[in-house]
N, C-alpha and C positions, 0 to 999 in steps of 0.2 A: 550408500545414500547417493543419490542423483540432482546435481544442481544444474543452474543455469546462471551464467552470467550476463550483465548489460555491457555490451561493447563500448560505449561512452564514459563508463565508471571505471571500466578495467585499467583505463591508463597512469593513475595514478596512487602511486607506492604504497600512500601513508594511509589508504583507505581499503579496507575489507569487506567484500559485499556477496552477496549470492541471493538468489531464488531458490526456493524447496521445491520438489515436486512432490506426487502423491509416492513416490519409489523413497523419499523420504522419510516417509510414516505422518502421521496425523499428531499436532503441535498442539491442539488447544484442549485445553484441559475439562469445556462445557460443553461439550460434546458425548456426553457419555461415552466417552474410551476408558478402557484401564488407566489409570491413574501412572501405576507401572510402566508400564508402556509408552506415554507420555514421555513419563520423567526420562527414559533411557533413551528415547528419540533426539530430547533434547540435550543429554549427556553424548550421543554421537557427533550432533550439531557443534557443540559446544569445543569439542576436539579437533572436529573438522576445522573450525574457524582460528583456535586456539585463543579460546576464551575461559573464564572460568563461568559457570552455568548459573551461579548465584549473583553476578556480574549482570547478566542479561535481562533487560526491560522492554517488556511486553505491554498489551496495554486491555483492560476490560473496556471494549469495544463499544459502542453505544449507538450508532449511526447521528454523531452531531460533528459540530466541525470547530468542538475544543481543541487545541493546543496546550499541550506540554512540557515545559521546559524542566528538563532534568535537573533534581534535587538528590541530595547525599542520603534521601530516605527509599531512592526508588531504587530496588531491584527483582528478583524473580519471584519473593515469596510477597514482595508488596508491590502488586501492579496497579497504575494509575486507575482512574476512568474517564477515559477520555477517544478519540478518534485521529493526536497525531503526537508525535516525541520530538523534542530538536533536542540539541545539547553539542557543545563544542570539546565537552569533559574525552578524554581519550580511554580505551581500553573500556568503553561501555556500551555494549552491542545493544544498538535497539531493533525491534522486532515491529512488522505488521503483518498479522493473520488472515488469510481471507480462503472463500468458497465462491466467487464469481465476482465479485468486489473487485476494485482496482488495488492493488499493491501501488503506492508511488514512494521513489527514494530521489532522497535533495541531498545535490550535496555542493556546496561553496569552498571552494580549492584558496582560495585568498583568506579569507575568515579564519578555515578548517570547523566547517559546523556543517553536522552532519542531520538529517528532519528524515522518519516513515510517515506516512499518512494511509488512513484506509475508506476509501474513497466509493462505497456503492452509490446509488441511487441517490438517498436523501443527502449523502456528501456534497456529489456534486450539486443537489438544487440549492442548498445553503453556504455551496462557492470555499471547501475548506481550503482546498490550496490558496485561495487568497489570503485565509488566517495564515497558514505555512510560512508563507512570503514574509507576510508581516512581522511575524515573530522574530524571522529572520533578520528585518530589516531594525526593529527594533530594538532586540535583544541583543543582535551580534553584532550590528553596524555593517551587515553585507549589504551589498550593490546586488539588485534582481538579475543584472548582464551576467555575475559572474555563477550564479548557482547554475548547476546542471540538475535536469531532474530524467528518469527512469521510471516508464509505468508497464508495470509487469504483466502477463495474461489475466486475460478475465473476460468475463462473459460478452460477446457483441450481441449487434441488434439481429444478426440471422436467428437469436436464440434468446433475445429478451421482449418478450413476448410480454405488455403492459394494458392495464383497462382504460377503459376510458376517460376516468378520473386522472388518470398520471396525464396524459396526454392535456388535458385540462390546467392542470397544474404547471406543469410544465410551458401552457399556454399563457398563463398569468406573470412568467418569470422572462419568458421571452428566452424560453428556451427550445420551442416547437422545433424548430430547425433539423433538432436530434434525433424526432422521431420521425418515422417513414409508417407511412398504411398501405398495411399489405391483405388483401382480402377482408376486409373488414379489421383486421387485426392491427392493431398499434404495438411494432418494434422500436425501443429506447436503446440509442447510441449515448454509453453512460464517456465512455474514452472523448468522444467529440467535443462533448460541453466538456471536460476537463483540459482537454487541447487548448480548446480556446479560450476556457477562462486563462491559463498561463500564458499564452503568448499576449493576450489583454495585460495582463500583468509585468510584462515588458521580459519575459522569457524568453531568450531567442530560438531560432528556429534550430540550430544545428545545438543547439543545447537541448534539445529534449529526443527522448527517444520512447518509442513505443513500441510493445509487443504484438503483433496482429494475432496471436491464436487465441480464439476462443476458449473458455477452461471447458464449457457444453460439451463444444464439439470433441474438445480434445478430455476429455473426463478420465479416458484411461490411463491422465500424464498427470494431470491437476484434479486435485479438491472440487466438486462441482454442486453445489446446494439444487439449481433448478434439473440437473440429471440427479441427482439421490439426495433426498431433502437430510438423511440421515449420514453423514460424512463430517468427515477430518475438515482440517485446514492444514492448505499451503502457507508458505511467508517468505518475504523480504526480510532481509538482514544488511546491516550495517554496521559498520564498528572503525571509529579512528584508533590508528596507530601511533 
């Protein structure tokens, strides 16, 4: 199996984290994979990280920008539905899946509260890292100064190719900014508006970190939906120790 790590996360002891790649195998289960195959990608995972697999909380993905705060009911065979996890609980890996979607992992070193979120398109216009924060700030009593966050590969605008309607939409939220016209064509910068909705959100600058590869371009590394509409998912992982 073949990870990747966020250079910002890796510093510290009591926290566990990685990126999957496609050399990983394919993690979601709605995808018409073997079921088998799944399950044993996730029992590698699971080793790898030294967790136990029924431990691990995923989440049935939905593109809204619900938050979840981990419950003693949630884990591998009962996944939420929702589009983000916190939980400060230790030794309970949470998980976010994607195919050109943002991967983003929060994490509060003072609290010890660890948030995935999965962030495509309608994520970002409905602002979920703002919920993220929230939860955080609510639930855990964390300071926005102190969480770091991590957004992992996913699709750019050399490769998100949108109609005219998004472009519209996007016009109404006062999010245009994101998008660039290129031959007639409308590319969505999804990283951008999520950039700046967190640093809006009082995120500092040397606390966040971003992946520049595209999953498109790079599809031979990463899960890629608009290069093969039929494909796996990659993911984020987290887990306090």
């Amino acid at each position: 199996m073949k990870f990747y790590h966020s250079k910002l996360l890796n510093s510290y002891p009591n926290l566990t984290h990685l990126y999957t790649t496609k050399e990983s195998g394919n993690l979601a289960f709605h995808v018409n994979d073997n079921k088998l195959h799944v399950e044993k990608n996730h029992e590698l995972l699971a080793k790898e990280l030294n967790y136990k697999k029924n431990s691990l909380v995923y989440m049935k993905q939905i593109h809204s920008d619900i938050v979840h705060v981990i419950t003693s009911n949630d884990n591998f065979k009962n996944p939420p539905e929702c589009d983000a996890l916190i939980t400060n609980k230790k030794n309970t890996p949470l998980m976010v899946m994607v195919a050109d979607c943002s991967p983003i992992l929060f994490y509060d070193d003072k609290q010890k509260v660890i948030a995935v979120a999965h962030a495509g398109r309608v994520g970002a216009f409905k602002n979920i890292v703002q919920n993220v924060l929230e939860s955080f700030k609510n639930n855990f009593n964390s300071d926005v100064k102190d969480i770091h966050v991590s957004i992992g590969a996913s699709i750019r605008s050399c490769c998100y190719e949108v109609g005219s309607e998004i472009y519209d939409e996007a016009k109404e939220l006062g999010l245009e900014y994101a998008i660039q016209k290129k031959d007639d064509k409308f590319h969505l910068d999804v990283t951008q508006i999520l950039k700046n909705q967190l640093l809006i959100c009082g995120i500092k600058k040397e606390n966040l970190e971003i992946c520049d590869e595209c999953t498109k371009c790079n599809s031979d590394k990463y899960f890629s939906y608009r290069a093969d509409a039929k494909t796996g998912r990659f993911a984020g992982v987290m887990l306090l120790k």
